[in-house]
Legacy VTK file of the C-alpha trace (Angstrom):
# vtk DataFile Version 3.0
C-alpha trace
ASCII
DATASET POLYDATA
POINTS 210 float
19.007 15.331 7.830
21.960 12.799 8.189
19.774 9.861 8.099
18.027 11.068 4.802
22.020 11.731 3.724
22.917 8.484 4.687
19.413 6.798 3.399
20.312 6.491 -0.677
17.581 8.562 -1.199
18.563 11.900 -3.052
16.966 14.939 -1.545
15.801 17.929 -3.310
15.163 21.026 -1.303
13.383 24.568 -2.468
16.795 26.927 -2.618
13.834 29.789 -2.196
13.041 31.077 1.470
9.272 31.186 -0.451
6.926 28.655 -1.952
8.637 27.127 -4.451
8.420 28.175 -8.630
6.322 25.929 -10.494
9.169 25.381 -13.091
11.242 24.332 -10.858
8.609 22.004 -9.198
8.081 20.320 -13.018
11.646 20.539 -13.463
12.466 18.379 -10.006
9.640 15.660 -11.007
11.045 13.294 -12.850
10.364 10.543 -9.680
7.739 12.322 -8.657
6.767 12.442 -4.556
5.597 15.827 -2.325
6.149 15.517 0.867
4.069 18.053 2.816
5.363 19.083 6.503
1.966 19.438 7.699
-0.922 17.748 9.417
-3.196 18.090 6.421
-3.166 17.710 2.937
-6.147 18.784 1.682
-4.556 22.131 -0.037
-2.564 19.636 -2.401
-5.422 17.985 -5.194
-4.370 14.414 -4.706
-6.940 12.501 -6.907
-5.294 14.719 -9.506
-1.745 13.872 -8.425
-2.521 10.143 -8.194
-3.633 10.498 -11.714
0.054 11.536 -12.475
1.759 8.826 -10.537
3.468 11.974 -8.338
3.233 10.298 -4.600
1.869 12.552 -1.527
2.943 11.992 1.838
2.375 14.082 5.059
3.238 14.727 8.393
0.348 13.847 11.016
1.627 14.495 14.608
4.362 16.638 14.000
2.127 20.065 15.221
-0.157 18.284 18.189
2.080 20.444 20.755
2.176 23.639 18.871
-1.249 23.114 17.609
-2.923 22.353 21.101
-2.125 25.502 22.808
-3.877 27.452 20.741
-7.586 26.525 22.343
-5.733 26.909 25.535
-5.302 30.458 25.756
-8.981 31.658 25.088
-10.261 28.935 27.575
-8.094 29.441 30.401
-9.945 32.294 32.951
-7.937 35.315 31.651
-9.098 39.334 31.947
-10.391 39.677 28.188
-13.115 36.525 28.753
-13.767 37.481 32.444
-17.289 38.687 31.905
-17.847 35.985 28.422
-18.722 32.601 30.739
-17.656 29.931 33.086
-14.046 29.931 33.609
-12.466 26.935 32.788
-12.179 26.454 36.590
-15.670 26.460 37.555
-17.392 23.021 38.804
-18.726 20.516 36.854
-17.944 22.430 33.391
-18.395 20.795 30.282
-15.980 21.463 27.347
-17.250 19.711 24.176
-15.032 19.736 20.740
-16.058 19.471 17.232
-13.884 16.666 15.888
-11.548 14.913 18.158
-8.034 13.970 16.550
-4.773 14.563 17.765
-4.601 17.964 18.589
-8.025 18.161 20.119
-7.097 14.959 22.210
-3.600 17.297 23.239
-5.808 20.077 24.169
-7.735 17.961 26.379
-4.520 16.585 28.458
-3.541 20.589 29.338
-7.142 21.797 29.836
-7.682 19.147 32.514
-4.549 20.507 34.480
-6.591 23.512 35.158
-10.318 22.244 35.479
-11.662 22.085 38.793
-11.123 19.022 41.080
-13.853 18.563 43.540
-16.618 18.449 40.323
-14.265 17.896 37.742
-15.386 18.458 34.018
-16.780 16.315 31.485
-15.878 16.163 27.845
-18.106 15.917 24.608
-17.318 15.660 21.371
-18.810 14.273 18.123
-16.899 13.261 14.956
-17.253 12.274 11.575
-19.183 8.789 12.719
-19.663 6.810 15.306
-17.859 3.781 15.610
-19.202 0.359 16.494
-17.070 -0.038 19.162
-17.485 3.750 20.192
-18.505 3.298 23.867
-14.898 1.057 24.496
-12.865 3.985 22.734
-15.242 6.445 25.371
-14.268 4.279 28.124
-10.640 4.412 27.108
-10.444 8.061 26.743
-12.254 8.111 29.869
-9.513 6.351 31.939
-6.729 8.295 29.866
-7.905 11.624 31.061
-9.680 10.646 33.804
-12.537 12.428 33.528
-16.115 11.372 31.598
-15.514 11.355 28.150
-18.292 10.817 25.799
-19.116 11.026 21.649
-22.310 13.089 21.033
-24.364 14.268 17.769
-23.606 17.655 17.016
-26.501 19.229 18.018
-26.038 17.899 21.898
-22.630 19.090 21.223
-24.071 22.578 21.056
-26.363 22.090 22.975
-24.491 21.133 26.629
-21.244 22.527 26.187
-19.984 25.632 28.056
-17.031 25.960 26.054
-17.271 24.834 22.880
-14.203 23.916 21.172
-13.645 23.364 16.701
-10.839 21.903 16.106
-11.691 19.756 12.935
-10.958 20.066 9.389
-12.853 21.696 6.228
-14.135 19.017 4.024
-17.760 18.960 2.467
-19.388 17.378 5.152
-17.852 20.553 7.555
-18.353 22.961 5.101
-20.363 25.997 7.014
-21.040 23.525 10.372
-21.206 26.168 12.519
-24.313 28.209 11.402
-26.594 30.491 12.736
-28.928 27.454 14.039
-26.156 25.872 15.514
-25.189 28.895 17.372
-29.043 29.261 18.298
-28.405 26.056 20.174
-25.683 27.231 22.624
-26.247 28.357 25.950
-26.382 32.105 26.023
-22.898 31.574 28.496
-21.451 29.415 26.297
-17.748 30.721 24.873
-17.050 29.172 21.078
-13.338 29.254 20.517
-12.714 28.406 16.780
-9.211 27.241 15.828
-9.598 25.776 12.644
-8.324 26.534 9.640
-10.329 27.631 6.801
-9.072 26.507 3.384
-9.996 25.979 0.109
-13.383 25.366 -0.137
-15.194 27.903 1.737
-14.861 29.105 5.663
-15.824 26.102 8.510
-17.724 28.843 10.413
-20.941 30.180 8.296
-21.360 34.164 8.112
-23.788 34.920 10.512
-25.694 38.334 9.982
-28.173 39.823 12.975
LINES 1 211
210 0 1 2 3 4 5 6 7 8 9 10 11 12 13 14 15 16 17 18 19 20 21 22 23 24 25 26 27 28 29 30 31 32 33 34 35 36 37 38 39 40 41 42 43 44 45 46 47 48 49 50 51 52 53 54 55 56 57 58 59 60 61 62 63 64 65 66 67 68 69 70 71 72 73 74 75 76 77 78 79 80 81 82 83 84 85 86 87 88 89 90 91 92 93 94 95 96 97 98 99 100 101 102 103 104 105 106 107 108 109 110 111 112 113 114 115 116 117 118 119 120 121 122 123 124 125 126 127 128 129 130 131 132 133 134 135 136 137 138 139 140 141 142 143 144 145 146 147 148 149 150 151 152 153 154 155 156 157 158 159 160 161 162 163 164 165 166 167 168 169 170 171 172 173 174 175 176 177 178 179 180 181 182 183 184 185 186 187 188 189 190 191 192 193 194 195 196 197 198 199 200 201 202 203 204 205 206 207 208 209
């Protein structure tokens, strides 16, 4: 806060402990920038605030610590899960992730602690596209963690993983990903732990009915 004080920049802060009023938002804009301290933006319409000259900026990286325990927990070999699948602990597991960003890259760095050493895991995960220099970024995630690390199509994704991990964001292209066929093509021991967050748009994980 004393380097924004001491910055030139005047800074104008919500009084509310609450979202803030929308006359008071049209009030503040004659300047006009959001700042939003979160990872994503995509519950602020920014083709629509480009339009308007108002200026959206973000926060990527400020939740990767918070954000990456939360696949922990369900993962890690714990009394609710104990009949669900593999532990995280047992050999040569594979863990795969839908989308790989920060806090999915995080995730990975604890998981490992707890994988097994003598047949250590492998990771899988598939993202928006492949890149053309994909198998160098595979390699380098490989050395980081030091275990295999490899970008796969979603459907091996489902396919091979014993824990199954979504940690990526709803866009169109996500928009009911995990469906009833995709769950057809898990292993019957596979454990899907879904922390992603559903927003506007319509949930990331499809209803399913029997």
């Amino acid at each position: 806060m004393s380097k924004i004080l001491l910055s030139g920049y005047e800074l104008i802060v919500n009084p509310e402990d609450a979202a803030p009023k929308r006359e008071w938002v049209l009030k503040h804009l004659a300047d006009p920038e959001v700042g939003a301290a979160c990872i994503m933006h995509n519950h602020i319409d920014v083709k629509a605030a480009h339009a308007r000259g108002i200026k959206i900026g973000h926060t990527p990286g400020v939740l990767n610590d918070a954000g990456e325990s939360t696949p922990q927990w369900p993962s890690l070999p714990w009394a609710p899960f104990v009949l669900c699948g593999h532990s995280i602990s047992h050999p040569g597991l594979t863990i795969g992730f839908l989308g790989f960003g920060r806090i999915s890259q995080a995730a990975v760095e604890r998981l490992i602690a707890f994988t097994n050493k003598t047949e250590p895991a492998n990771i899988i995960y598939t993202s928006s596209r492949r890149r053309e220099n994909q198998d160098e970024i595979d390699t380098d995630f490989s050395k980081r963690y030091g275990v295999q690390v490899k970008r796969v199509e979603k459907d091996e994704l489902a396919t091979n993983a014993d824990i199954l991990i979504v940690l990526c964001d709803l866009n169109p292209s996500t928009k009911d990903l995990v469906n009833k066929d995709f769950l057809a093509k898990m292993k019957p021991s596979s454990i899907l732990v879904n922390v992603a967050r559903a927003m506007k748009g319509g949930p990331l994980l499809a209803e399913v009915k029997a």
